[in-house]
C-alpha positions as CSV (number, residue, x, y, z in Angstrom):
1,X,109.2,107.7,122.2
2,X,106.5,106.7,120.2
3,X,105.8,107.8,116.2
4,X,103.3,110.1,115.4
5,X,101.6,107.2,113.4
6,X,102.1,105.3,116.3
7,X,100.4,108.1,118.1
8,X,97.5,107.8,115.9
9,X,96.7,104.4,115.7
10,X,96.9,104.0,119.8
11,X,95.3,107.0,120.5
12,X,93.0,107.7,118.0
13,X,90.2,107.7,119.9
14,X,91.7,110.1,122.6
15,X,92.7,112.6,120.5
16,X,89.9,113.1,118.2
17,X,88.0,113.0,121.1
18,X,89.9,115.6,123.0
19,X,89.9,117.7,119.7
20,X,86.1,118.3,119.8
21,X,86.6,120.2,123.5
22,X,85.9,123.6,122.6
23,X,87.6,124.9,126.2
24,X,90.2,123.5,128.9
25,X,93.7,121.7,128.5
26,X,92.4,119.4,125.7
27,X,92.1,122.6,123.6
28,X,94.9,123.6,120.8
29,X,96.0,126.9,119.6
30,X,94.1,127.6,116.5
31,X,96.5,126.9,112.8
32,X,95.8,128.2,109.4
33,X,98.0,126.1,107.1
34,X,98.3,127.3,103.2
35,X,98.9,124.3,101.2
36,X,99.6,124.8,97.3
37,X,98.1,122.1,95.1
38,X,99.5,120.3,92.7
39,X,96.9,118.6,90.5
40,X,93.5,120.7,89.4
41,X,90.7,119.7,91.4
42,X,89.6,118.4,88.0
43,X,92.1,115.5,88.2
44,X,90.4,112.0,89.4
45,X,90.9,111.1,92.5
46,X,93.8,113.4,93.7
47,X,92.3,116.4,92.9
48,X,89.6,116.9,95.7
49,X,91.9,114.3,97.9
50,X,93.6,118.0,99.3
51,X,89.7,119.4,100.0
52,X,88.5,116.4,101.3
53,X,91.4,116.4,103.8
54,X,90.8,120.1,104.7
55,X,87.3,119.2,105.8
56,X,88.6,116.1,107.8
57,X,90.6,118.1,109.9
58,X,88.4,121.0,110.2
59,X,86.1,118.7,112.1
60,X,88.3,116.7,113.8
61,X,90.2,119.2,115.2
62,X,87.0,121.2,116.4
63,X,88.2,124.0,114.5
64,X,91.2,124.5,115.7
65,X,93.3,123.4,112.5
66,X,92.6,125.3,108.5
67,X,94.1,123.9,105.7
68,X,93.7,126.7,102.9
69,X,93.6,125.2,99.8
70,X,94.8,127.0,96.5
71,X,94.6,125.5,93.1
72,X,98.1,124.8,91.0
73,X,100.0,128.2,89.7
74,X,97.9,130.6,92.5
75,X,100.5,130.6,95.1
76,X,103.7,129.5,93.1
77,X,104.1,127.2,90.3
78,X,103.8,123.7,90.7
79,X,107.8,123.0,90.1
80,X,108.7,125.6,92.6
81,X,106.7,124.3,95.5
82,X,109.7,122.4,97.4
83,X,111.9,125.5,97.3
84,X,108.6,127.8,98.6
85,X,108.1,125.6,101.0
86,X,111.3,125.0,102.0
87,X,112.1,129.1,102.4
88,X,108.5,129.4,104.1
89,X,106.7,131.4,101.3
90,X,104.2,128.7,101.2
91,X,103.2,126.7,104.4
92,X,102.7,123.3,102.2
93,X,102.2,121.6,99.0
94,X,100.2,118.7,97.9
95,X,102.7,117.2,95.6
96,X,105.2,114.3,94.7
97,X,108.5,113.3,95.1
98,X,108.4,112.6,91.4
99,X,108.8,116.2,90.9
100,X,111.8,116.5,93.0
101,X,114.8,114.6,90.8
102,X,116.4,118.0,90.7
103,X,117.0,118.4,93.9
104,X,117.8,114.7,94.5
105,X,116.8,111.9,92.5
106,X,116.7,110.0,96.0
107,X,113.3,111.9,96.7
108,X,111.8,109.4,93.5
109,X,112.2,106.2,95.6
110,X,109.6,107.6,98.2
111,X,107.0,108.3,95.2
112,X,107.7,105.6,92.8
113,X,109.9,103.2,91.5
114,X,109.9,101.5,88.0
115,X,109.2,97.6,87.7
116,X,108.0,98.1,91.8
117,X,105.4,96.6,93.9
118,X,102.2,97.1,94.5
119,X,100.6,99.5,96.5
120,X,100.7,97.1,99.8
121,X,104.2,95.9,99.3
122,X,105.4,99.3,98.7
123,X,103.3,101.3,102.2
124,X,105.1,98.2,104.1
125,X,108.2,99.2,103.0
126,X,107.2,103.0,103.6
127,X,105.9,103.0,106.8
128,X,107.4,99.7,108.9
129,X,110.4,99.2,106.6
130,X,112.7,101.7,106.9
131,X,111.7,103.8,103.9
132,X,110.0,106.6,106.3
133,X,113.1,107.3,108.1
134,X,115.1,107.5,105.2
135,X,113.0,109.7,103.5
136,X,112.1,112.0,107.1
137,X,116.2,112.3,107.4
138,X,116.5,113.5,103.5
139,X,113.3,116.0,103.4
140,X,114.6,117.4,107.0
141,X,118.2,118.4,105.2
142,X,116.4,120.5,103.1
143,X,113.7,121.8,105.6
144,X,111.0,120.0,104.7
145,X,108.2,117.1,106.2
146,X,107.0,114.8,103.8
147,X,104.0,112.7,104.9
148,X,102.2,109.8,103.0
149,X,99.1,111.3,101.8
150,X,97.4,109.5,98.5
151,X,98.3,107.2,96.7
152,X,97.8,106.2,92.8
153,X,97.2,102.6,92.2
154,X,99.2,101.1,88.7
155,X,99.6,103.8,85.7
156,X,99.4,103.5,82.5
157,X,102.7,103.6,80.4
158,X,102.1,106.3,78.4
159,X,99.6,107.8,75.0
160,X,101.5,108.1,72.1
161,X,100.7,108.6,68.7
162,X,102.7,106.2,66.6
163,X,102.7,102.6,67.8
164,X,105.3,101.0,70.2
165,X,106.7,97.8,68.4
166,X,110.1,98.0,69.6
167,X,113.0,100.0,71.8
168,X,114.2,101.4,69.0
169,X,110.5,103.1,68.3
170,X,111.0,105.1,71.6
171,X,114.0,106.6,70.2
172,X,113.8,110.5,69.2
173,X,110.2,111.2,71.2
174,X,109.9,114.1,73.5
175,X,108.1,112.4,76.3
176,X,106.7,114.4,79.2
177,X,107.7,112.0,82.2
178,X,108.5,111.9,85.8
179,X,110.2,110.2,88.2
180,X,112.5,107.8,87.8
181,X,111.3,106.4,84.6
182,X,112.4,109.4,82.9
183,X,116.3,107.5,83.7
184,X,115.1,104.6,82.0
185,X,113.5,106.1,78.8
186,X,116.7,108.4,78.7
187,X,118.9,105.6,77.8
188,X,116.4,104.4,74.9
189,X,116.5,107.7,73.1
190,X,113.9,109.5,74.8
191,X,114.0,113.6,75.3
192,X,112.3,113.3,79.0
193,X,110.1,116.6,79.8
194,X,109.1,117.4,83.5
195,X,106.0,119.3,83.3
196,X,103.5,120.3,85.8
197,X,100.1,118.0,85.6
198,X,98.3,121.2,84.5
199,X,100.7,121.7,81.3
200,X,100.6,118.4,79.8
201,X,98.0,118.8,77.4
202,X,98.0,121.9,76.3
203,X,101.9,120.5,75.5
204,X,100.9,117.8,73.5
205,X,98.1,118.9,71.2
206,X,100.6,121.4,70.5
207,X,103.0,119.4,69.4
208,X,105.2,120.6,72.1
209,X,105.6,116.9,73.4
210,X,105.2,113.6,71.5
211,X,103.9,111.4,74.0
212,X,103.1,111.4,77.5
213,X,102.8,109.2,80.5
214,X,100.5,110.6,83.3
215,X,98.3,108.5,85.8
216,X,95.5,105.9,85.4
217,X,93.0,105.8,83.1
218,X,90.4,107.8,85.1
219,X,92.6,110.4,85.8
220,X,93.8,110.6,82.7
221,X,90.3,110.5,81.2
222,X,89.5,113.5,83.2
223,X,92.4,115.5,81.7
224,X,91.3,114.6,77.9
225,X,94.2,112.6,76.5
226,X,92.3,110.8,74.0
227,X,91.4,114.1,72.2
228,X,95.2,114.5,71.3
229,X,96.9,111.4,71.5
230,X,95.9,108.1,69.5
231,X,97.5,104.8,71.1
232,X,97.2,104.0,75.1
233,X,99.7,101.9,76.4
234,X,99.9,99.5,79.2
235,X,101.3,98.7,81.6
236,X,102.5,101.4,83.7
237,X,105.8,99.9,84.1
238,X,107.6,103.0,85.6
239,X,104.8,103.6,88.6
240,X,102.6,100.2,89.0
241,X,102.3,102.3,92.7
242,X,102.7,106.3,93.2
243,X,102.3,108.3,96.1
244,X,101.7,111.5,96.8
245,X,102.8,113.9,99.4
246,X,101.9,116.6,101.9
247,X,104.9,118.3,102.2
248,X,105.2,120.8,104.6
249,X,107.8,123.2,106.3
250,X,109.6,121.5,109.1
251,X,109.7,124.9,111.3
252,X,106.2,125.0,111.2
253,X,105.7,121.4,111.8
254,X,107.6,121.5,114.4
255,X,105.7,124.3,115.7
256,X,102.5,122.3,115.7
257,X,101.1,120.8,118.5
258,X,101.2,117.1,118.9
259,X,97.2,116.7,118.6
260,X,98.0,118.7,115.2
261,X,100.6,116.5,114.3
262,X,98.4,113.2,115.1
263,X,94.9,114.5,113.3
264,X,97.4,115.3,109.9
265,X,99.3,112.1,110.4
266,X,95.5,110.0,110.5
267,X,94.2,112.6,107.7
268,X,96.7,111.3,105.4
269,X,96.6,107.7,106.7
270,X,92.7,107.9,105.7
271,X,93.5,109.9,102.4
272,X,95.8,107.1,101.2
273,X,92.9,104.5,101.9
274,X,90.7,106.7,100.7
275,X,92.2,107.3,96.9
276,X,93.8,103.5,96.8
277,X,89.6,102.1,97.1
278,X,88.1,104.9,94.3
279,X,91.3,104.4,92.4
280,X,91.3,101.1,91.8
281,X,87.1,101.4,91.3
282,X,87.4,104.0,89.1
283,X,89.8,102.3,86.2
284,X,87.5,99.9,84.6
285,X,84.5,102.4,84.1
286,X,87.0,105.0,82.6
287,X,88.7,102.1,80.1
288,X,85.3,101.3,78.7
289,X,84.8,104.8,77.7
290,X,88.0,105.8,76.6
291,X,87.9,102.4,74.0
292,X,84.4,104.1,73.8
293,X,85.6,107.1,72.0
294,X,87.8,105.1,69.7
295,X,91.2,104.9,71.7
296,X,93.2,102.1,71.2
297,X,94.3,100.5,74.2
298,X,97.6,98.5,73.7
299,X,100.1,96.0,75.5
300,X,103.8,96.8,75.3
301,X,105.3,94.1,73.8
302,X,107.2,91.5,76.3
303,X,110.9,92.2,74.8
304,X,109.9,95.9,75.3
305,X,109.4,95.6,79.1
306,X,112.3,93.2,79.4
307,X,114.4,95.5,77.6
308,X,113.6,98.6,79.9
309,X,113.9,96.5,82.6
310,X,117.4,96.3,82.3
311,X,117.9,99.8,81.5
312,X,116.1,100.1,84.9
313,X,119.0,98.2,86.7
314,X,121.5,99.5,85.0
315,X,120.3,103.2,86.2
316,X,120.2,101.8,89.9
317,X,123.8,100.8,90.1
318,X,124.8,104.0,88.6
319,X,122.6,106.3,90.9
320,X,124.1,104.1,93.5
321,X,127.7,104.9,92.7
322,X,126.8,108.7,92.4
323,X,124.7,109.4,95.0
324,X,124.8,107.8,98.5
325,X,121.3,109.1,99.9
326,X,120.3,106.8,96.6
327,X,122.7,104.3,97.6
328,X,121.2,104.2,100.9
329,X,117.6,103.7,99.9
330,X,118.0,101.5,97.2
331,X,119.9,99.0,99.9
332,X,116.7,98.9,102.1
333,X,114.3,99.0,99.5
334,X,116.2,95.7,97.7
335,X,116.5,94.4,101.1
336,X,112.9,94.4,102.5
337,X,111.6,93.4,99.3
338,X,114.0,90.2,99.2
339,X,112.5,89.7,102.7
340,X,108.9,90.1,101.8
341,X,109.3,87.6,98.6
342,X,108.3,84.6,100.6
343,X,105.6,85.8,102.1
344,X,104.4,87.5,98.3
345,X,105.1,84.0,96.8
346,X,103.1,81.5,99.2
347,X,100.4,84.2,100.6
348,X,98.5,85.7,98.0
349,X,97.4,83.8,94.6
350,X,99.0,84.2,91.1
């Protein structure tokens, strides 16, 4: 039985065509989908990704498929979309598994994972390595699809405002961030602080928070983190590769029909090449001006990186102990990326 991305790469043309029939067998039942957003439409890059997808399928489907966006907070707060879509209060979300550690800290290695590879590397590993399965089999326990639907080319590691000279300068900072970097900075001394995208700077210049990490530079320009923190530092060493989700209610998914299924499946396909090209064209412009209005971009220092490094593996053998789903992904993820290492090492320039 073939995939549904299978389905849409081999039969693209079939089913987009037979999408535009307005009458006849070809034709689908129409299917309003409400889809809570994560990130304000303000937000480079990810922010009109969810729009721009509604539109997509709108057309595609000759009608016949609505996504109904709603901006963060208006349907349920961002933090309680898994559980509202889960129950069925909300359709779907536009989200990421970063948000998820507290329901399993497994649903991190399907977003991003600290000291991982880029963007290419980690989509191999996603969609032909065995990372889809895994994390199909893990959203399903809890009633949920998750499909592949952006993705945010390498972060920045965080504004701060005192300099980063050391590990032992992390110690005692109230950092807002996600994912399973928040493990990693834990063990140094940080307080980690899971906050919705919308919260994070009204959090800081409040004093709230003392530092944050967020996204790249252009999405992070477009939030206003230089009018409240000082030093920008690189590089993202906790997500050099992020992506984000549409995750929707497996009933209704199951419920759709398989031309729906298909048009979504190549709608997010699209989105993630969509956001990975104005990502990475975005980040140079937005560093010029952020230096531009005095903030200081800055390296962490090499025994900095090294040192969180091996706080990194040091979390991975103890998540792996504790929890088997993380056990389980962190086995194929090590795995493919062993694999792939010759090909990364004689294929592409250094």
């Amino acid at each position: 039985m073939p995939s549904i991305r299978q389905k849409s790469l081999f039969a693209a043309g079939a089913i987009v065509l037979g999408a535009t029939v307005a009458s006849g067998a070809a034709s689908a039942a129409d299917k309003t989908i409400t889809v809570a957003q994560a990130y304000p439409k303000s937000f480079a890059v990810l922010g009109h990704t969810p729009t721009d997808l509604a539109k997509e399928l709108a057309t595609a489907s000759g009608g016949t498929l609505e996504l109904k966006i709603f901006d963060p907070g208006a349907l349920v707060p961002v933090l309680e979309t898994f559980d509202a879509v889960a129950k069925g209060a909300v359709d779907a979300g536009y989200t990421a598994g970063t948000f998820w550690a507290g329901k399993d800290i497994t649903f991190n290695m399907y977003s991003a994972v600290p000291f991982g590879p880029a963007t290419e590397e980690y989509f191999a590993w996603m969609t032909e390595g065995g990372g889809q399965e895994l994390q199909d089999a893990l959203y399903a326990s809890h009633g949920l699809k998750s499909i592949l639907c952006g993705v945010v080319t390498p972060e920045a590691g965080g504004w701060f405002n005192k300099e980063i000279n050391s590990v032992a300068d992390f110690s005692g900072l109230k950092m807002r961030i996600a994912g399973l970097g928040a493990q990693v900075l834990e063990r140094v001394g940080v307080s980690p602080q899971l906050m919705a995208p919308g919260d994070i700077y009204a959090a800081l210049d409040r004093g709230v928070i003392d530092a944050t990490e967020f996204s790249t530079p252009a999405a992070d320009l477009s939030v206003g983190f230089d009018e409240v923190a000082k030093y920008y530092y690189f590089p993202g060493w906790h997500q050099q590769s992020a992506f984000a989700q549409l995750l929707i209610n497996l009933d209704l998914w199951n419920g759709l029909t398989d031309q729906h299924k298909v048009l979504i499946q190549m709608g997010c396909d699209a989105a993630i090449a969509r956001t990975l090209a104005e990502g990475e064209a975005l980040q140079a412009p937005a560093l010029a001006e952020l230096e531009g209005r005095g903030v200081e971009i800055k390296t962490l220092p090499a025994d900095v990186l090294m040192a969180l490094e091996a706080e990194w593996f040091a979390v991975t053998a103890s998540l792996a102990q504790e929890n088997e789903n993380f056990k389980e992904a962190w086995e194929s993820y090590t795995a493919f990326r062993d694999t792939y290492a010759k090909w990364r090492d004689v294929g592409y320039l250094r």
